[in-house]
Every structure is written in structure tokens, then in C-alpha cells.
N, C-alpha and C positions, 0 to 999 in steps of 0.2 A: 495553415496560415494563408491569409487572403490581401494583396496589394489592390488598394482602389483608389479611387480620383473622384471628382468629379467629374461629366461629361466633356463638357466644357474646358476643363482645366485639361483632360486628354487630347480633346482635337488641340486646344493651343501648343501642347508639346510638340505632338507630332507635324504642326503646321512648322515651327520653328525648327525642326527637324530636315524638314523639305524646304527650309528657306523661304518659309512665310505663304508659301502652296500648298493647300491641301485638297488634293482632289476629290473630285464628289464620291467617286467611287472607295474612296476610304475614307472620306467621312459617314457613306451607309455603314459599310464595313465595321467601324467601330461604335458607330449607334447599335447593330446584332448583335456584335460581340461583348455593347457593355448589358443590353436586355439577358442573352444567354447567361452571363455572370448571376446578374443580379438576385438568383434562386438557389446558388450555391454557400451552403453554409460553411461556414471554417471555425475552429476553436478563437480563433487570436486574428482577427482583421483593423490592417493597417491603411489609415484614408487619407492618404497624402496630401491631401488639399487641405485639410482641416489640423494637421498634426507635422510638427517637427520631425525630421531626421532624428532629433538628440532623444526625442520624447517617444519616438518607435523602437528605435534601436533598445533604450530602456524598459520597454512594456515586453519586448522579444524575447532580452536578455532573462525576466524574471518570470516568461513564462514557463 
């Protein structure tokens, strides 16, 4: 199983995280780390920016 986002929808977390600051040095950071992701395959991946809580935890449950 595989949690993803959008890009975008990431740095805004994590900006909100840090109180509306996100440093440049992690904002690289999470551009690498969403590229390194993005070639890992998983049986069941969940895209939080596109899909509910209610609607994951259900696709989870029945895998």
C-alpha cells in the first residue's frame, strides 16, 4: 500500500505544519522525495488529494 498527494497539496501541508513557512531546503527535499516515489509500485494506492478518508479507509478495508 502507497499514501500519495499531490505535489502541491504536500508542500501546502507541510507549509501549514511550519506555520505558513516552508523552507526552500524542504521544499527540494520533498520535490526528490515525491520524484524517488513516484517509480514505486504498490498493490492498493491511496491519493489523498483526489479521494476521501471514508472512500480509502473503504477501498483498504476490502482489499
Amino acid at each position: 500500500m502507497r499514501f500519495t498527494a499531490t505535489l502541491e497539496d504536500i508542500k501546502r501541508r507541510f507549509a501549514e505544519r511550519m506555520h505558513g513557512n516552508l523552507p526552500k531546503s524542504l521544499e527540494m527535499m520533498l520535490e526528490k522525495q515525491m520524484h524517488l516515489w513516484e517509480g514505486i509500485e504498490a498493490k492498493l494506492l491511496v491519493n489523498s488529494s483526489s479521494e476521501s478518508p471514508e472512500d480509502a479507509a473503504e477501498r483498504i478495508l476490502r482489499a
